[in-house]
N, CA, C and O of each residue as an XYZ file, in Angstrom:
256
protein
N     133.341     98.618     65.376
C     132.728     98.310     66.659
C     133.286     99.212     67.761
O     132.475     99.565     68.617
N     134.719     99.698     67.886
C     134.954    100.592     68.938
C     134.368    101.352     68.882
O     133.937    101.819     69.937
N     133.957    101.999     67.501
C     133.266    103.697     67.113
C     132.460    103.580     67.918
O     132.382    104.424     68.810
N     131.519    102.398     67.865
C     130.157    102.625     68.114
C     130.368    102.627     69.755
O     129.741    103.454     70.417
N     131.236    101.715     70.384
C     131.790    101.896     71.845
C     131.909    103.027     72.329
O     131.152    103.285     73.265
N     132.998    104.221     71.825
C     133.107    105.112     72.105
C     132.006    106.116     72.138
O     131.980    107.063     72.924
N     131.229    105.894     71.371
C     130.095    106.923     71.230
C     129.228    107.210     72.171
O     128.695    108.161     72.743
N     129.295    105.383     72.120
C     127.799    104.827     73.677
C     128.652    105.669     74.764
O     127.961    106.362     75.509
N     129.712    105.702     74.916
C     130.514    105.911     76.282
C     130.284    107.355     76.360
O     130.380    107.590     77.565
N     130.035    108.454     75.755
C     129.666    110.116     75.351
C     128.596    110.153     75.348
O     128.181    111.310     75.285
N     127.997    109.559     75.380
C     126.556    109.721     75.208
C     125.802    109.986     76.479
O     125.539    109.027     77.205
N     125.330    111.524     76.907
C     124.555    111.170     77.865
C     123.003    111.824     77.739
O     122.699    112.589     78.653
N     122.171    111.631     76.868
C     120.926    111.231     76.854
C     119.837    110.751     78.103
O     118.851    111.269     78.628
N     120.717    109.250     78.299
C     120.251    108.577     79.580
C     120.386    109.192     80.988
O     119.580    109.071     81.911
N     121.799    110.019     80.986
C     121.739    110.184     82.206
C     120.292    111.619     82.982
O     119.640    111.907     83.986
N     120.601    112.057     81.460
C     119.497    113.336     81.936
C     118.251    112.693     82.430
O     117.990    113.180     83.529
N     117.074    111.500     81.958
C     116.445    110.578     82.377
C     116.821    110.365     83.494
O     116.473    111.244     84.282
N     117.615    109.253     84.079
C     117.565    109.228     85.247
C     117.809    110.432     86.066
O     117.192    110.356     87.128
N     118.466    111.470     85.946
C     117.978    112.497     87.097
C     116.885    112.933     87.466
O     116.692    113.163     88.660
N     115.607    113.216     86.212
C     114.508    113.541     86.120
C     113.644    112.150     86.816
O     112.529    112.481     87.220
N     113.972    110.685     87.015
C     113.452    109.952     87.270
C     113.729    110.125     88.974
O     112.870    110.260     89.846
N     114.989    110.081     89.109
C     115.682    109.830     90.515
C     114.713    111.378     91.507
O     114.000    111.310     92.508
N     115.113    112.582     90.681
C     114.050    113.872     91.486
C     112.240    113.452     91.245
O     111.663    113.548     92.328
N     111.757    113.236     90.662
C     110.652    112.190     90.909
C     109.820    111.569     91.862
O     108.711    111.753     92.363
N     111.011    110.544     91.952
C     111.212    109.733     92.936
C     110.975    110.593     94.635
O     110.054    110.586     95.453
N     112.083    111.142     94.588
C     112.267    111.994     95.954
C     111.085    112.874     96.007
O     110.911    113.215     97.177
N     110.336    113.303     95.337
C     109.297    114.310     94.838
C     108.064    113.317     95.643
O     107.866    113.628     96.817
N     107.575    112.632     95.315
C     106.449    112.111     95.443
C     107.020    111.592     97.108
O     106.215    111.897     97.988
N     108.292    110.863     97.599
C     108.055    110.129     98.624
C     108.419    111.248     99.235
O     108.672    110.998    100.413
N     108.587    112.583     98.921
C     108.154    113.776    100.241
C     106.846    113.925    100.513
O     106.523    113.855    101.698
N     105.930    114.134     99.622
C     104.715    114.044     99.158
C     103.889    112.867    100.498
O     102.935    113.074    101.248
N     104.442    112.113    100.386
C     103.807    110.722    100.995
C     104.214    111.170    102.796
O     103.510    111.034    103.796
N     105.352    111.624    102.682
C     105.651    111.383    103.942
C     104.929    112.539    104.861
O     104.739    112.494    106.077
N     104.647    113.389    104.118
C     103.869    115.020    104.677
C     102.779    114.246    104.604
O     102.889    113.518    105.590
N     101.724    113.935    104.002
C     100.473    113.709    103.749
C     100.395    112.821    105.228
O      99.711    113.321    106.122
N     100.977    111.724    105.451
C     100.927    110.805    106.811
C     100.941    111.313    107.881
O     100.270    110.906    108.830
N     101.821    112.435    107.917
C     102.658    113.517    109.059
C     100.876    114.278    109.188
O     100.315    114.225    110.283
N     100.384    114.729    108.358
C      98.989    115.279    108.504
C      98.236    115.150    108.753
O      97.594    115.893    109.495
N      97.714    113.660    108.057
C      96.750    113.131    108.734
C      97.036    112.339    109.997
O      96.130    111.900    110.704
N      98.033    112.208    110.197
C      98.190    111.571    111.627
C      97.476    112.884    112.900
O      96.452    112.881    113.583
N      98.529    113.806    112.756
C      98.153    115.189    113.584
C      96.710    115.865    113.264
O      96.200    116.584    114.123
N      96.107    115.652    112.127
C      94.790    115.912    111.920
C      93.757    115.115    112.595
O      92.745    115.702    112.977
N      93.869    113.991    112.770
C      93.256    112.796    113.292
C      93.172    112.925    114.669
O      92.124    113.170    115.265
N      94.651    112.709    115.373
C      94.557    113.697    116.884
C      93.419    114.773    117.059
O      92.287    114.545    117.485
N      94.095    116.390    116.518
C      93.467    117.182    116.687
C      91.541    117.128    116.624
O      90.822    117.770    117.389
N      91.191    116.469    115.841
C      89.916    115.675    115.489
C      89.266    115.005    116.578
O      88.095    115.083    116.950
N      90.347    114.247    117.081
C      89.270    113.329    118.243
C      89.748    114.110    119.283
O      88.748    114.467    119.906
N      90.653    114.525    119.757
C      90.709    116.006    120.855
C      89.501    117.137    121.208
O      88.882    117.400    122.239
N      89.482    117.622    119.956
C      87.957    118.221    120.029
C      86.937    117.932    120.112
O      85.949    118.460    120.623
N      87.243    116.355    119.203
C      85.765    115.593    119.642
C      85.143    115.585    121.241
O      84.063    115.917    121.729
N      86.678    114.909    121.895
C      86.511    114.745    123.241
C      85.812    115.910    124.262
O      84.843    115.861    125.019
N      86.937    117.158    123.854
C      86.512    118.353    124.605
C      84.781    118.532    124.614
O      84.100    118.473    125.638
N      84.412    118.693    123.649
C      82.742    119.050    122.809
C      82.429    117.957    124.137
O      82.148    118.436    125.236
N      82.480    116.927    124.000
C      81.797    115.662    124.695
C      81.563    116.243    126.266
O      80.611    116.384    127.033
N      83.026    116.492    126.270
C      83.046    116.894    127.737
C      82.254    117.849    128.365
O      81.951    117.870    129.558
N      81.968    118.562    127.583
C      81.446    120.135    128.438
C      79.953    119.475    128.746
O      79.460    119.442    129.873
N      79.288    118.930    127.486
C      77.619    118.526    127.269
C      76.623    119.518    128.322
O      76.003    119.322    129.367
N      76.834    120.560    127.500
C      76.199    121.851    127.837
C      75.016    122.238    127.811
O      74.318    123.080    128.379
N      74.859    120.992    126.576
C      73.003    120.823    125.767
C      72.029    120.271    126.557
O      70.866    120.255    126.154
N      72.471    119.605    128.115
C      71.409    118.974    128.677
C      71.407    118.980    130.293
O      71.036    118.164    131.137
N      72.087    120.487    130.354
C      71.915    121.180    131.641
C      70.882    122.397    131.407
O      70.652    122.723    132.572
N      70.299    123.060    130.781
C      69.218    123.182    130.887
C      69.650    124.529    131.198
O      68.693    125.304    131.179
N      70.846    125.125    131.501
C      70.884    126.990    131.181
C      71.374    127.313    129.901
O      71.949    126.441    129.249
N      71.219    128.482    129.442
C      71.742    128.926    128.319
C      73.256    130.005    128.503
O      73.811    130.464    127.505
């Protein structure tokens, strides 16, 4: 029974897994946090222009 103790205790298999799990992890919730960061500032920029366009309404003054 120690053998098998000692062995488990050398053994690192698992740990390579969790690094690949743990970078992953960090991988995707960068992922998440850019994507929000984007569409937030995309969304702005979006109704900004919307607004501007609105504003000028160039189409129903009647010069070209």
């Amino acid at each position: 029974m120690t053998k098998f103790i000692k062995n488990f205790c050398k053994a690192e298999d698992g740990a390579v897994t969790v690094d690949w799990v743990v970078l992953t992890a960090a991988v995707v919730g960068l992922a998440i946090a850019a994507y929000s960061a984007i569409e937030t500032n995309a969304t702005t920029l979006i109704e900004a222009a919307g607004t501007a366009v609105a504003g000028e309404n160039d189409f129903s003054s009647g010069t070209p």
